[in-house]
C-alpha positions in Angstrom: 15.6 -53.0 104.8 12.6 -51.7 107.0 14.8 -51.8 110.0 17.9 -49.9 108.0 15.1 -47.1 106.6 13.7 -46.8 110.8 16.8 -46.2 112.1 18.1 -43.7 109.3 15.0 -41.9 110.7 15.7 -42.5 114.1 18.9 -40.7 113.5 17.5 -38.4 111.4 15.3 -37.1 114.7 18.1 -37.2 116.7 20.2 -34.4 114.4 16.5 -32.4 114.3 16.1 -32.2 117.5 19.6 -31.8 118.9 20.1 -28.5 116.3 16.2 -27.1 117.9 16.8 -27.4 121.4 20.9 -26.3 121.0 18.9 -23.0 118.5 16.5 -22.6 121.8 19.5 -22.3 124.5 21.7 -20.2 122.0 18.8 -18.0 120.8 17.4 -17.5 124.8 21.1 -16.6 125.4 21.0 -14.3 122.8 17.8 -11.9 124.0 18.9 -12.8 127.7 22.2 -10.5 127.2 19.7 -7.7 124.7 17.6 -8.0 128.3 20.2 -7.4 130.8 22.0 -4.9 128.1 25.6 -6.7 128.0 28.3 -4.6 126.7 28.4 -7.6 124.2 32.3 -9.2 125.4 32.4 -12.4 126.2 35.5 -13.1 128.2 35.5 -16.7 129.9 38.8 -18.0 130.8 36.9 -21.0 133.3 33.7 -21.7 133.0 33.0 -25.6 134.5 29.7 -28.0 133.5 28.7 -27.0 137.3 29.0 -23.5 136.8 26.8 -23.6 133.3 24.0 -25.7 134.8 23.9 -23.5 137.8 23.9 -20.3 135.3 20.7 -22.0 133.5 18.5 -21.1 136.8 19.7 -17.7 137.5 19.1 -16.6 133.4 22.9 -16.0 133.0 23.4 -15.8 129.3 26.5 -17.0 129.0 25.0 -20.3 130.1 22.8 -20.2 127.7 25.4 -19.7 125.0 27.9 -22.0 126.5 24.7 -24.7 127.1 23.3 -24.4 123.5 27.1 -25.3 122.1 27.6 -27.7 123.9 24.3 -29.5 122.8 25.2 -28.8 119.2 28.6 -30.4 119.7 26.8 -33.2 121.6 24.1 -34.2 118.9 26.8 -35.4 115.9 28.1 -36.9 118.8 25.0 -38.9 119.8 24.3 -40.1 115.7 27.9 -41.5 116.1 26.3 -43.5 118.8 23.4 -44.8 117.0 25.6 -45.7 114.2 27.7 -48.1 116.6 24.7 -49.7 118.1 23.0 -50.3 114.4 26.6 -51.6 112.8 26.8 -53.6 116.0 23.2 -55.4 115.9 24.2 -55.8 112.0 27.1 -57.0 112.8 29.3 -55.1 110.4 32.3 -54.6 112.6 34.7 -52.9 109.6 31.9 -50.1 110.6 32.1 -50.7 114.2 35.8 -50.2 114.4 35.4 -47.1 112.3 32.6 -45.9 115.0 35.3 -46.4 117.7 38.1 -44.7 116.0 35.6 -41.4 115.0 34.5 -41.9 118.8 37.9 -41.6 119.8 39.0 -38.9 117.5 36.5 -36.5 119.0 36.6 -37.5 122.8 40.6 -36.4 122.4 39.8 -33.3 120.2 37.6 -32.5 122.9 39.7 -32.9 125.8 42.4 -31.2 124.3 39.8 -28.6 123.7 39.1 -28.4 127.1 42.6 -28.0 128.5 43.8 -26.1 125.8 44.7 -22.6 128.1 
């Protein structure tokens, strides 16, 4: 019971964190574009992982935006994660097959998502 209790913290952490540093990037983005005086459109029709990481050094606020979204889609993503590798050292695999099918269910939405024009 311990062990169940450490990791619901564990996870617990991971959710914290992953919603401060994604509220960091989006909140920097934010006072980047009231810096730079943006006419407040934002029009991406491409924008590649490349392209955001290489944003995040030259203070481009939409890579800030785009960068502190991501991360908050990420961290649910990452307690899904945790939840297959606990159900997995339990072995309870009713929950491991329902880890894989969630897992599943958002790598498609996302892709979709991605080429969705």
């Amino acid at each position: 019971m311990e062990k169940k209790k450490d990791i619901n913290i564990v996870i617990s952490n991971i959710l914290k964190t992953g919603v401060f540093i994604s509220s960091f990037f989006i909140i920097t983005g934010i006072v980047l574009s009231f810096i730079y005086g943006v006419d407040g459109v934002l029009t991406i029709e491409r924008y590649t992982f490349s392209e955001m990481l290489k944003g995040l050094t030259t203070l481009n606020y939409h890579s800030y935006l785009m960068f502190g979204i991501f991360l908050l889609i990420l961290t649910p993503v990452l307690r899904i994660f945790g939840l297959l590798y606990v159900y997995i050292e339990e072995k309870d695999f009713r929950f491991v097959r329902i880890c894989i099918l969630v897992l599943i269910i958002l790598i498609v939405s996302l892709m979709l998502g991605v080429t969705h024009n």
